[in-house]
N, CA, C and O atoms as a GROMACS GRO file, in nm:
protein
  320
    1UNK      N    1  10.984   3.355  -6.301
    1UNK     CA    2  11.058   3.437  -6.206
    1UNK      C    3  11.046   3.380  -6.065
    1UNK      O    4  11.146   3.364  -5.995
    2UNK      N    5  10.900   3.345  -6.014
    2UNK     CA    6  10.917   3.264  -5.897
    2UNK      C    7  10.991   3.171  -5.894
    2UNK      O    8  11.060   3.181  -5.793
    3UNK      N    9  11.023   3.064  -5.963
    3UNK     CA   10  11.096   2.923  -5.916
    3UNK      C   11  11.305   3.006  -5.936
    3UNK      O   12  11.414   2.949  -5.925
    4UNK      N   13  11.280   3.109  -5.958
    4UNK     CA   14  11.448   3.192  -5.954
    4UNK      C   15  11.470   3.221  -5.821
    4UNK      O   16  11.567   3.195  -5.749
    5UNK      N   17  11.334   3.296  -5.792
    5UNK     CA   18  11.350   3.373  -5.659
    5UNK      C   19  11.374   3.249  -5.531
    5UNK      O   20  11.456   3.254  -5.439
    6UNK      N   21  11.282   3.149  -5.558
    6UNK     CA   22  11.290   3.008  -5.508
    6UNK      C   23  11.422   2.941  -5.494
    6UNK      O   24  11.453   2.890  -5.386
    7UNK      N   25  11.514   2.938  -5.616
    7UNK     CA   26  11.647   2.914  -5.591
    7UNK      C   27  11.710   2.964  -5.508
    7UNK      O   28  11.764   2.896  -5.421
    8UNK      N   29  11.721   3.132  -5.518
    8UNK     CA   30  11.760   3.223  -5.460
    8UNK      C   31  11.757   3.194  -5.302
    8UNK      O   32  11.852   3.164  -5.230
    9UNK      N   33  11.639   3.209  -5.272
    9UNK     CA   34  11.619   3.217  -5.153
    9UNK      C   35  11.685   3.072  -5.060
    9UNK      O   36  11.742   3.068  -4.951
   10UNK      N   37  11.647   2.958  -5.160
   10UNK     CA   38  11.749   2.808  -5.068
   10UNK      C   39  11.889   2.836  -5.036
   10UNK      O   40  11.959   2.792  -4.945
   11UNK      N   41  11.925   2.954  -5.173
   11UNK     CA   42  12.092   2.905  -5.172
   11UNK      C   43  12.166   3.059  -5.052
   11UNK      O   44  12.280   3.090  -5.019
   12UNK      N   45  12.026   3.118  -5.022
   12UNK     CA   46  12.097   3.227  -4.915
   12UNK      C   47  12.068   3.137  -4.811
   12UNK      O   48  12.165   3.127  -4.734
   13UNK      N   49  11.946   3.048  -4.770
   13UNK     CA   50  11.902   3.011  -4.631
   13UNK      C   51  12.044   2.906  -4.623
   13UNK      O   52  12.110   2.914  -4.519
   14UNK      N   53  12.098   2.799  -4.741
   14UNK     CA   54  12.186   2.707  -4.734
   14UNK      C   55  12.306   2.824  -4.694
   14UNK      O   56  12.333   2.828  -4.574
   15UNK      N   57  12.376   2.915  -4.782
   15UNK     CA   58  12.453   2.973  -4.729
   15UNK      C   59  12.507   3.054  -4.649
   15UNK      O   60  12.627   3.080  -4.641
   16UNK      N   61  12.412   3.100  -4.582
   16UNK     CA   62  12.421   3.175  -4.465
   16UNK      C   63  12.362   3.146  -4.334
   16UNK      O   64  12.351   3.227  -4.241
   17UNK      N   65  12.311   2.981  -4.335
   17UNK     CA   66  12.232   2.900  -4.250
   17UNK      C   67  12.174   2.999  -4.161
   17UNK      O   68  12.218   3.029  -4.050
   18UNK      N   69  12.049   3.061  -4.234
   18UNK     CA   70  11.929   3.090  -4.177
   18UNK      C   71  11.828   2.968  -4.234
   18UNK      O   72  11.840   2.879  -4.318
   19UNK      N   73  11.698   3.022  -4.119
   19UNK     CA   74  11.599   2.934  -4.141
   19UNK      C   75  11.532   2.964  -4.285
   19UNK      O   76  11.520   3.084  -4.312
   20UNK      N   77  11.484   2.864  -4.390
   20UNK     CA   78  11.445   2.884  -4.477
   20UNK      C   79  11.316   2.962  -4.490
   20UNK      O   80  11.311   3.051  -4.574
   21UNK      N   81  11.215   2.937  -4.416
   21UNK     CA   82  11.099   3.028  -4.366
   21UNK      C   83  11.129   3.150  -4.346
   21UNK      O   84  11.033   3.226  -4.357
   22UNK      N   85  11.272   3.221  -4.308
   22UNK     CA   86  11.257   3.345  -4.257
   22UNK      C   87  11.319   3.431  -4.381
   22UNK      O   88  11.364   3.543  -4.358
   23UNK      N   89  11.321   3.379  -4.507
   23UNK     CA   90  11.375   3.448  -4.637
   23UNK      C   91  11.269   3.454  -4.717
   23UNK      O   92  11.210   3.350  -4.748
   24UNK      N   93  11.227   3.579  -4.762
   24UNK     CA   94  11.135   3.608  -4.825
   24UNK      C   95  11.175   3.682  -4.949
   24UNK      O   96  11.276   3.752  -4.952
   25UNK      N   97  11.088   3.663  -5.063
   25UNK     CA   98  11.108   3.726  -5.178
   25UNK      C   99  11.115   3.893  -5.137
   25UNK      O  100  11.118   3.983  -5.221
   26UNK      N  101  11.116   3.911  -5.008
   26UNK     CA  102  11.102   4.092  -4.985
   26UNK      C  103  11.165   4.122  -4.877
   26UNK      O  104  11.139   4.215  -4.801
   27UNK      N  105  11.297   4.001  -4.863
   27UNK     CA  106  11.364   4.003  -4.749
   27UNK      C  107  11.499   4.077  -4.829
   27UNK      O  108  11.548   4.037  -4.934
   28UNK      N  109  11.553   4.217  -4.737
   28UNK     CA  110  11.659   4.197  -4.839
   28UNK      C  111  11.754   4.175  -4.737
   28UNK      O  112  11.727   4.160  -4.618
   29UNK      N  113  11.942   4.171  -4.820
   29UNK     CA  114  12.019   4.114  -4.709
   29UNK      C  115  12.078   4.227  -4.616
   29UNK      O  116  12.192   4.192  -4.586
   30UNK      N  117  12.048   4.349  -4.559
   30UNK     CA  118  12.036   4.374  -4.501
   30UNK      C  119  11.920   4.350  -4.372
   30UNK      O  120  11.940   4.403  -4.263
   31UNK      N  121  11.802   4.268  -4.396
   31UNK     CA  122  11.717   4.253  -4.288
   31UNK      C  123  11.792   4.143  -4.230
   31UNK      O  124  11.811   4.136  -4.109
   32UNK      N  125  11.843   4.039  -4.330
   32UNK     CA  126  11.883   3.898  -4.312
   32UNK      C  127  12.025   3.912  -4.219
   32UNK      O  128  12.085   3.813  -4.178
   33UNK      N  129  12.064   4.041  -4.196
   33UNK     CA  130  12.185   4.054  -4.155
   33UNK      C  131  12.326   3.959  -4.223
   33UNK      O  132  12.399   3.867  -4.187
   34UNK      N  133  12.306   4.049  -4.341
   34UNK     CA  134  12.416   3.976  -4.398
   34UNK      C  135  12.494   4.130  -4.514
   34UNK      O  136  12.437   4.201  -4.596
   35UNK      N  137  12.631   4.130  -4.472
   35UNK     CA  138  12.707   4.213  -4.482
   35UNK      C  139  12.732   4.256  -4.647
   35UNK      O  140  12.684   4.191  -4.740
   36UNK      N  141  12.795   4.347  -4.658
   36UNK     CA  142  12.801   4.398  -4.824
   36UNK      C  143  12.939   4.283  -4.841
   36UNK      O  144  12.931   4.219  -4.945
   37UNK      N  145  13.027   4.258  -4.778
   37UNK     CA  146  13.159   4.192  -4.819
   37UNK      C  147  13.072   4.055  -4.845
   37UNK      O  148  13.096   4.006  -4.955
   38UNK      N  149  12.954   3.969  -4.749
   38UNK     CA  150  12.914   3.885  -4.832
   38UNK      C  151  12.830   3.888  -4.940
   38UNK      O  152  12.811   3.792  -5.015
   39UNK      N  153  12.784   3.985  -4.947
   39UNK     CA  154  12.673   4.008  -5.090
   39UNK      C  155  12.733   4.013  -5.165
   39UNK      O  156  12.666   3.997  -5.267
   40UNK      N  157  12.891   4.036  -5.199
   40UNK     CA  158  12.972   4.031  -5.317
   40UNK      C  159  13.043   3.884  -5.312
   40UNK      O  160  13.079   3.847  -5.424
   41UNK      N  161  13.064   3.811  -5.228
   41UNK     CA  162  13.115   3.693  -5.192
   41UNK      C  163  12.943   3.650  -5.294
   41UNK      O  164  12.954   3.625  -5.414
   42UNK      N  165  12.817   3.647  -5.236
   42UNK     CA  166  12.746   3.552  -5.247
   42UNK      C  167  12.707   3.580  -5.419
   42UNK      O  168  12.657   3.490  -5.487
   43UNK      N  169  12.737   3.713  -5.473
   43UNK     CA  170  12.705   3.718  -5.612
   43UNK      C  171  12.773   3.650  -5.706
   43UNK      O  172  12.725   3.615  -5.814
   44UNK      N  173  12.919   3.624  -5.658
   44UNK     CA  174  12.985   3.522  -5.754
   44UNK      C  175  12.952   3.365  -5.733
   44UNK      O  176  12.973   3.267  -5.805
   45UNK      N  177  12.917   3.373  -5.658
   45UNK     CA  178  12.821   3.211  -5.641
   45UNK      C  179  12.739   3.235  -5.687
   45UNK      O  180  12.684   3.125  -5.696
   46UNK      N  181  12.652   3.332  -5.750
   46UNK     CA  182  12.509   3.326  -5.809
   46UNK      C  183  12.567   3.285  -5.988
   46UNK      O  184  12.557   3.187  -6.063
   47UNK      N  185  12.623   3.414  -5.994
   47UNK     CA  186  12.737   3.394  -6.156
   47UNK      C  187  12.769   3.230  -6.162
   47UNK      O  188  12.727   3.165  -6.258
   48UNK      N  189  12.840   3.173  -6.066
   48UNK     CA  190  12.920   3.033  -6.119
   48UNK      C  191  12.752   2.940  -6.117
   48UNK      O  192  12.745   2.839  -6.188
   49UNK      N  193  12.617   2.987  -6.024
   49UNK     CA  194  12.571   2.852  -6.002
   49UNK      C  195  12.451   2.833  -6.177
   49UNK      O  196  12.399   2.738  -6.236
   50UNK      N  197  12.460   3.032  -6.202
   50UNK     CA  198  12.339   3.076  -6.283
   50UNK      C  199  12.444   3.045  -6.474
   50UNK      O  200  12.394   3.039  -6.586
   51UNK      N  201  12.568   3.035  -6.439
   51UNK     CA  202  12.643   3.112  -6.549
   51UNK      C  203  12.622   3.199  -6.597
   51UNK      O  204  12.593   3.176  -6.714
   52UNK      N  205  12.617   3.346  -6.561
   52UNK     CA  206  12.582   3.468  -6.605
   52UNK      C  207  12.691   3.566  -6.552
   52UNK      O  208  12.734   3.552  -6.438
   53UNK      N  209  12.735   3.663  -6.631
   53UNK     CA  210  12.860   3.757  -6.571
   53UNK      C  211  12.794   3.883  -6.463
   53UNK      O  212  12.711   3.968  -6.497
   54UNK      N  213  12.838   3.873  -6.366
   54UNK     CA  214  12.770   3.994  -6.313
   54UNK      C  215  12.867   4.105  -6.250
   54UNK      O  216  12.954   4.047  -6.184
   55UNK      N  217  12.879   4.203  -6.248
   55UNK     CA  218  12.968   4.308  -6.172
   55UNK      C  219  12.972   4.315  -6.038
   55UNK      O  220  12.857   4.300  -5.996
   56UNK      N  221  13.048   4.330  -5.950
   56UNK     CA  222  13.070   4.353  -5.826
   56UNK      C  223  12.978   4.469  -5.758
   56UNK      O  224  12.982   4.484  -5.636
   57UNK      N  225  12.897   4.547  -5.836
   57UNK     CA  226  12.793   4.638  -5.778
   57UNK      C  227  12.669   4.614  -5.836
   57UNK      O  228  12.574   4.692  -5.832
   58UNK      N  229  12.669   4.489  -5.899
   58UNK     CA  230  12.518   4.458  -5.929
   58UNK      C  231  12.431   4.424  -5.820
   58UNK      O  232  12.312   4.449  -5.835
   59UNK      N  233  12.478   4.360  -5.690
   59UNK     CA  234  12.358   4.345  -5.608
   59UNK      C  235  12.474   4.394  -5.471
   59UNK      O  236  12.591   4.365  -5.446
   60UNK      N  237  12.374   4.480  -5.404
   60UNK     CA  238  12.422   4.565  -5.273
   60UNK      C  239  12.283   4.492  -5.176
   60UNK      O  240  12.184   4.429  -5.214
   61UNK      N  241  12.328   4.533  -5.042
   61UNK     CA  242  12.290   4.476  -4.885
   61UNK      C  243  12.114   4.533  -4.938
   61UNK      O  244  12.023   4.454  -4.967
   62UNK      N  245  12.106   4.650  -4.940
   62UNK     CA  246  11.967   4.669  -4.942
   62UNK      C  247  11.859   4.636  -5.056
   62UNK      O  248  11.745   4.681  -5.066
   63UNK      N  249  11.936   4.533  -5.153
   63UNK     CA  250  11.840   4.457  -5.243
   63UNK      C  251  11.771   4.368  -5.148
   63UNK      O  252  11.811   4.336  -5.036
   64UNK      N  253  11.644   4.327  -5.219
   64UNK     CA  254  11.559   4.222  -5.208
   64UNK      C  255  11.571   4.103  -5.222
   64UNK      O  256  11.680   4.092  -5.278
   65UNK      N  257  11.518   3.976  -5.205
   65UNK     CA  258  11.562   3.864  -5.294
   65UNK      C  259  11.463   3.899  -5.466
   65UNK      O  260  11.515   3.887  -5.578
   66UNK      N  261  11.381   3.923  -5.451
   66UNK     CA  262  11.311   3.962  -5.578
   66UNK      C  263  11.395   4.065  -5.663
   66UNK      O  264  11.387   4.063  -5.786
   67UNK      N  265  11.475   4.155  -5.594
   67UNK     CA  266  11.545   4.242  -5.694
   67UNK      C  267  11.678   4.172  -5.746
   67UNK      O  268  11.728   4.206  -5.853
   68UNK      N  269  11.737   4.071  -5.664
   68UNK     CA  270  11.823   4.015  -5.705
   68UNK      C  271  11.785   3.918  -5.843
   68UNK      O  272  11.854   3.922  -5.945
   69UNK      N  273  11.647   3.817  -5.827
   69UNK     CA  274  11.608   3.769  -5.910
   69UNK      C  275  11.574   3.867  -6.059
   69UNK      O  276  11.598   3.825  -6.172
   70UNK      N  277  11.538   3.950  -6.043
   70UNK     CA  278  11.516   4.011  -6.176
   70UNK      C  279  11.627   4.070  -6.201
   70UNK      O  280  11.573   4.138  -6.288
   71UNK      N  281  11.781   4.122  -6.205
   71UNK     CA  282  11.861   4.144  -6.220
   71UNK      C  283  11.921   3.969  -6.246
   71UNK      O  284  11.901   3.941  -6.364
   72UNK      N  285  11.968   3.884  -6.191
   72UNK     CA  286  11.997   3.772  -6.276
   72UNK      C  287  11.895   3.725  -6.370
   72UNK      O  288  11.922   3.622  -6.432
   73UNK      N  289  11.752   3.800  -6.396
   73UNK     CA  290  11.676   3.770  -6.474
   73UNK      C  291  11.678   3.812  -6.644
   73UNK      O  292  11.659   3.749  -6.748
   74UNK      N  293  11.711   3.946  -6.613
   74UNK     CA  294  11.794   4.052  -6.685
   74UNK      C  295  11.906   3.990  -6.739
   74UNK      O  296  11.917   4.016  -6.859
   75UNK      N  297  11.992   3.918  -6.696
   75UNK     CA  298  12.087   3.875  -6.775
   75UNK      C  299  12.132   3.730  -6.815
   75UNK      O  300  12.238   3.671  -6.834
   76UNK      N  301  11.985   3.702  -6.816
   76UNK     CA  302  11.956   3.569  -6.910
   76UNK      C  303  11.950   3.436  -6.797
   76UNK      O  304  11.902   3.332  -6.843
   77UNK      N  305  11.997   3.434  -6.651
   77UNK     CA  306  11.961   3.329  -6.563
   77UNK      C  307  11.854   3.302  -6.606
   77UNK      O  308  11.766   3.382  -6.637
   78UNK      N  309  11.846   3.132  -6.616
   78UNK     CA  310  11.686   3.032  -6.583
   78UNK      C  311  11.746   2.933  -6.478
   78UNK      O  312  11.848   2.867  -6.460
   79UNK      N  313  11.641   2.957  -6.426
   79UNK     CA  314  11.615   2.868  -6.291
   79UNK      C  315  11.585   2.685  -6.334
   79UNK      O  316  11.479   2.664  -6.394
   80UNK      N  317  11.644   2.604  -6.314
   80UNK     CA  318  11.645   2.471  -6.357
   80UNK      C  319  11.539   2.359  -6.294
   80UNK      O  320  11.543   2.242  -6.333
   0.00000   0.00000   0.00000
């Protein structure tokens, strides 16, 4: 589950160019200031990068990066 959350966290700091240090497995994207229109933008990039189907209300602003990871964990994502 760590090296998921690890993905996770590069591909918000790469996509939303924050500093990588300031994303934490207990950061969620509301601290990160990052909007619900991109948390649904950034979940279908998780789907195409994880191949896993996910719904448009599977991950909302006040998830975690850890809650995001166990929810793509939940539906079979492995981290490469």
């Amino acid at each position: 589950m760590e090296k998921l959350e690890s993905v996770i966290i590069d591909m918000v700091a790469e996509r939303f160019k924050i500093e990588k240090e300031k994303v934490q497995p207990t950061s969620t994207f509301q601290d990160l200031e990052i909007d619900s229109l991109a948390v649904v933008e950034f979940g279908l990039r998780l789907q195409e990068t994880f191949d896993v189907a996910v719904e448009e209300d599977d991950f909302t602003a006040d998830m975690d990066i850890r809650a995001v990871a166990d929810v793509l964990s939940a539906k079979g994502a492995v981290a490469a």
